[in-house]
C-alpha positions in Angstrom: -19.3 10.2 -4.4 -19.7 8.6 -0.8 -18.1 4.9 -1.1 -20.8 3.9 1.8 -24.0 4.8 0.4 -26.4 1.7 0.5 -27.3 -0.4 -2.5 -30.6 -1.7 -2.3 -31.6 -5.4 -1.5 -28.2 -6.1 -0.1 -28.1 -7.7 3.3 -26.9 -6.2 6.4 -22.7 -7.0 7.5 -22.4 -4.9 10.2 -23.7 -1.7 11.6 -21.7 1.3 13.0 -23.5 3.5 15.3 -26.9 2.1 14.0 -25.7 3.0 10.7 -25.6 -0.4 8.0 -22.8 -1.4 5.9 -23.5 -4.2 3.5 -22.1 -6.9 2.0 -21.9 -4.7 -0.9 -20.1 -2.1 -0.1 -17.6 -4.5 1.3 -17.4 -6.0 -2.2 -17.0 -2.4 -3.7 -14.4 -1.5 -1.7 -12.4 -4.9 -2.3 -12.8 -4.6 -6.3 -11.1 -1.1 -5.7 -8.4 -2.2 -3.0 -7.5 -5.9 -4.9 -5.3 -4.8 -8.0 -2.8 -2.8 -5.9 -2.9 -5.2 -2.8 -2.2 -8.4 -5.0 0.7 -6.6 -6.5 2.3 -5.7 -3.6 1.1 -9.1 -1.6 1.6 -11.5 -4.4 3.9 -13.7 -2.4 1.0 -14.3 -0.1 -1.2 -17.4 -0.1 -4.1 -16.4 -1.6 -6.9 -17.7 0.8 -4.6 -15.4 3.0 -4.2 -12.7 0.7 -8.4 -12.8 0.1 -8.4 -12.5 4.1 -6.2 -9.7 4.2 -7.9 -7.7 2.0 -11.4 -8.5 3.4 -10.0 -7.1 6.2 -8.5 -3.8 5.5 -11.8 -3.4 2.8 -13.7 -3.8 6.2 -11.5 -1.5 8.0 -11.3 1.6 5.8 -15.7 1.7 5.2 -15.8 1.7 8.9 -13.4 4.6 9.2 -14.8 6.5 6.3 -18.3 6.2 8.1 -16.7 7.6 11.5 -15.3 10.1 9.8 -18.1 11.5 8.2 -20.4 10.6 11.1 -18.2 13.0 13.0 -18.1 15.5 10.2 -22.3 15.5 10.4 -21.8 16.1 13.6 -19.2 18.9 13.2 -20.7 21.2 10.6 -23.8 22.2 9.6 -25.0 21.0 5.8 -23.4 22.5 2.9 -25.3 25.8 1.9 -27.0 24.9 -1.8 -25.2 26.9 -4.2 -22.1 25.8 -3.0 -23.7 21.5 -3.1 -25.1 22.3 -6.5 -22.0 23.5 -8.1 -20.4 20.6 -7.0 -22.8 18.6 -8.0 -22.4 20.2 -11.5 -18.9 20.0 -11.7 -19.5 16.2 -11.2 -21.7 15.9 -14.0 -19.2 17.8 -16.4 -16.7 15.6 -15.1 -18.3 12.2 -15.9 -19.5 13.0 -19.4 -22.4 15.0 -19.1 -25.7 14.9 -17.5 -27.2 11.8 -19.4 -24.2 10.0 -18.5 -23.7 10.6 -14.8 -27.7 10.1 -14.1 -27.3 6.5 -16.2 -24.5 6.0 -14.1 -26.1 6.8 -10.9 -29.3 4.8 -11.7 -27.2 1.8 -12.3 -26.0 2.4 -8.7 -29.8 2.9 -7.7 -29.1 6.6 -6.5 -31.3 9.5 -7.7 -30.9 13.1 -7.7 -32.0 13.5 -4.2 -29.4 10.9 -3.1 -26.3 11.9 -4.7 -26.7 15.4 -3.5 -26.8 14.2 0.1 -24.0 12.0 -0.4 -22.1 15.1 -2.0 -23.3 17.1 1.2 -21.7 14.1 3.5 -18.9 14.2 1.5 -18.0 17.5 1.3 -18.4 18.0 5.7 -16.1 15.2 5.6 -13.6 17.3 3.9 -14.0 20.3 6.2 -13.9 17.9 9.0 -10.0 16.4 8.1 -9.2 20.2 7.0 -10.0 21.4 10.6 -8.2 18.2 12.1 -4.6 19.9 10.1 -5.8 23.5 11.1 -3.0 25.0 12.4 -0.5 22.2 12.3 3.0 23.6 12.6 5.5 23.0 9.9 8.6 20.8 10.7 11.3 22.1 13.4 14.8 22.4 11.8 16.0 19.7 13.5 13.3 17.2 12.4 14.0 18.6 8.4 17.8 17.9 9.6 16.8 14.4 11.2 14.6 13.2 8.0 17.3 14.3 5.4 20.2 12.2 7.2 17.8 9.3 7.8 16.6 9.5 3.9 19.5 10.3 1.9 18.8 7.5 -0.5 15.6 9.2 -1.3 17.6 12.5 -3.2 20.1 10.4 -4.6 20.6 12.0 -8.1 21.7 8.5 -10.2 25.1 8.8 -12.3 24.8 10.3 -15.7 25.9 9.9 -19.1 26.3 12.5 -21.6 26.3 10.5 -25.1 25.8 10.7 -28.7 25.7 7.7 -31.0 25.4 6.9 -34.8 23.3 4.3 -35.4 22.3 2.0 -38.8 18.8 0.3 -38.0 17.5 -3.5 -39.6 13.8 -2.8 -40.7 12.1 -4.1 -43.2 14.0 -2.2 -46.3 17.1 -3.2 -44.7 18.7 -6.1 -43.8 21.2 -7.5 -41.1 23.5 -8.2 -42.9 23.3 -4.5 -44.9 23.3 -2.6 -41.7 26.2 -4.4 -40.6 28.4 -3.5 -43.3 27.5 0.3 -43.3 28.4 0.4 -39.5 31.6 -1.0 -40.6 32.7 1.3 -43.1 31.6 4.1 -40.2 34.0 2.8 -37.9 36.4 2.7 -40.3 35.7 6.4 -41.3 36.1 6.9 -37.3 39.4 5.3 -36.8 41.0 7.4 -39.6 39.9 10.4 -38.6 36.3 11.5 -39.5 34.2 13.7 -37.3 31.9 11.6 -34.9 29.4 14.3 -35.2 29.9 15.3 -39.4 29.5 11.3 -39.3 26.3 11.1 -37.2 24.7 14.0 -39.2 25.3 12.8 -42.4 25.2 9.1 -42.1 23.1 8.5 -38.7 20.1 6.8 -39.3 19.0 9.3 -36.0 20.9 12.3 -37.2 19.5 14.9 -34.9 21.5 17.1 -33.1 24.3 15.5 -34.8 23.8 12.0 -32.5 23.6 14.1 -29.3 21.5 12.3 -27.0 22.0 14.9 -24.1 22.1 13.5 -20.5 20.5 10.1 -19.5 20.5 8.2 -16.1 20.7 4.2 -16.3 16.9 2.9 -17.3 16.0 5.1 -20.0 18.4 3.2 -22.6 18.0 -0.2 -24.0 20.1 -2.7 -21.8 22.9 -3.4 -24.7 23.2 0.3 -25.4 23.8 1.3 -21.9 25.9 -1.5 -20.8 28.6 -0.2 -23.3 27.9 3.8 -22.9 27.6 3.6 -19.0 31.6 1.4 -19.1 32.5 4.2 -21.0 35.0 7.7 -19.9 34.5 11.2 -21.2 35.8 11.5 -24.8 35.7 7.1 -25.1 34.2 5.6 -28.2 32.4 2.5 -28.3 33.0 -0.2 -30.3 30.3 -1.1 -32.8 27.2 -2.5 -30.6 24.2 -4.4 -32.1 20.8 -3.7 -29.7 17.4 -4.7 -31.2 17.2 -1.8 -33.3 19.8 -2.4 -35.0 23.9 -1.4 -34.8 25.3 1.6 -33.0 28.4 3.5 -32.1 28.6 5.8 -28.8 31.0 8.1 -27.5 30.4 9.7 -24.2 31.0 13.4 -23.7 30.7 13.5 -20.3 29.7 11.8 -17.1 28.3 13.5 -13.5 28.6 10.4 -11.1 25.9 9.8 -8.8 25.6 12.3 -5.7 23.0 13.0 -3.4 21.3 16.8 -3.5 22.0 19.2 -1.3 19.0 20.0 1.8 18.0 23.6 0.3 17.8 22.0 -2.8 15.2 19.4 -1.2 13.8 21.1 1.8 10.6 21.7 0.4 10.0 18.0 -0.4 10.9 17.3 3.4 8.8 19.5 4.6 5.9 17.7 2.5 6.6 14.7 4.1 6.8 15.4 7.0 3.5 17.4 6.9 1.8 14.5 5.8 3.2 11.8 7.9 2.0 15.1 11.2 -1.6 14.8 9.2 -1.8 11.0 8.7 -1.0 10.9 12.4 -3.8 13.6 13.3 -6.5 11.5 11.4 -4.9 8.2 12.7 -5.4 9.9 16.4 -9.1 11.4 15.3 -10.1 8.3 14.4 -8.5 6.1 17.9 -11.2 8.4 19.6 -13.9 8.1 17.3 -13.2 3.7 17.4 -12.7 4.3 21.3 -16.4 5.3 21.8 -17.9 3.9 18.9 -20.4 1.5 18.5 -19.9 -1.4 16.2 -22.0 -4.4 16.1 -21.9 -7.4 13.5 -24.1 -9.8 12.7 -23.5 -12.4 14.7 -22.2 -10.6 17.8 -22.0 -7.2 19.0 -19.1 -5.5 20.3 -18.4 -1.6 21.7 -15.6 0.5 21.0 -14.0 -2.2 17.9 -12.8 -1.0 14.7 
């Protein structure tokens, strides 16, 4: 759906190229925009932060109604059987017909309306499709130059091949009970036993005989890893208690962190750098379309502001 259509008996913000975007669609656009923006700005005073984001919610409406302005302008409407499949699919996708047109009358759109917006909508698309026509994919010296620059970015982390044993507290068994059956393991471990006859038979997570294949730092509780990450190839742990209850590890092997090779992540270059080409195409599209536009707000108007 287009974020700009108009909701009805709301004032008039601002108007770009005689077209009006209310107070409402401002709101809209903040309610989607606030989440992520006071996560990333928390540190931010908030009258600040509430500027900031009144802002940028302004911003992105008025280059969204450029945009599509342009793309009206571009293309001719969207032939019906293509509009009305769409327009299908987006009542499947939203739980049905009684559903979506509930939904859309609490927005105070109709039939009529949504399929213009859908029309808009879809031009829009074909509009920032023609703007990457023919874009040419990264030289080899900028897939060269973005590799060296971003090696931190295909950094594969160190990691640990373990097993464990492990005797959990729950509800049927207590502390003090788990505690003594990790004992006598270790005991069984020191003279001898097989880590793995003792993880299959005695494990309270017996499968693959404790095997607990490869694992970067981060996927382990912190007590767990601390111990198996200190640990060589062929090491056993001592006994270590973790909120599940009391383990022992032994690492089998370890790959230390390295960074992968550029065939391995050329294609994910190349994506980058495709998109930061595109994001500069629309970010140029739209300099022109701010350059000549006309933007006027309530209390004063201005030419060529975004």
């Amino acid at each position: 759906m287009n974020d700009l259509t108009e909701a009805k008996g709301v004032g008039m913000l601002l108007t770009v190229n005689n077209e009006r975007i209310t107070e409402q669609q401002i709101a809209d656009e903040i309610a989607r925009l606030k989440p992520k923006h006071d996560e990333i700005f928390c540190d931010l005073d908030e009258a600040e932060r509430d500027r900031q984001l009144r802002e940028w919610a302004t911003e992105n409406i008025v280059d969204n109604v450029l945009l599509r302005q342009a793309a009206s302008l571009q293309f001719a409407p969207v032939k019906n059987e293509e509009l009305h499949k769409v327009y299908g699919d987006a009542i499947r996708t939203n739980g049905g017909e009684k559903e979506f047109t509930a939904r859309m009358s609490s927005l105070g759109l109709d039939r009529e309306q949504v399929l213009r917006d859908l029309d808009l909508q879809l031009r829009t698309e074909q509009y920032i499709r023609m703007l990457h026509h023919n874009m040419p994919e990264p030289s080899e010296d900028e897939v060269l130059q973005f590799y060296e620059n971003h090696l931190q970015d295909f950094q594969i982390p160190q990691l640990v091949r373990a097993g464990h044993i492990v005797v959990y507290v729950n509800e049927s068994r207590s502390l003090e009970e788990a505690e003594s059956i990790i004992s006598e393991i270790e005991k069984k471990l020191y003279q001898g036993a097989s880590f793995e006859e003792l993880a299959n038979a005695q494990s309270d997570c017996s499968d693959n005989d404790g095997d607990l294949g490869w694992f970067p730092r981060g996927e382990m509780v912190e007590e767990f890893e601390n111990a198996v990450f200190a640990l060589k190839p062929g090491e056993t742990s001592g006994i270590i208690r973790t909120p599940f209850g009391f383990h022992i590890a032994r690492v089998y092997d370890v790959r230390p962190a390295r960074v992968q090779p550029l065939d391995n992540v050329r294609h994910l270059v190349v994506e980058r750098l495709m998109s930061e080409k595109q994001q500069a195409a629309d970010e140029a599209a739209l300099d022109a379309l701010r350059a000549t536009a006309i933007i006027s707000r309530a209390d004063h108007p201005s030419q060529g502001q975004g």
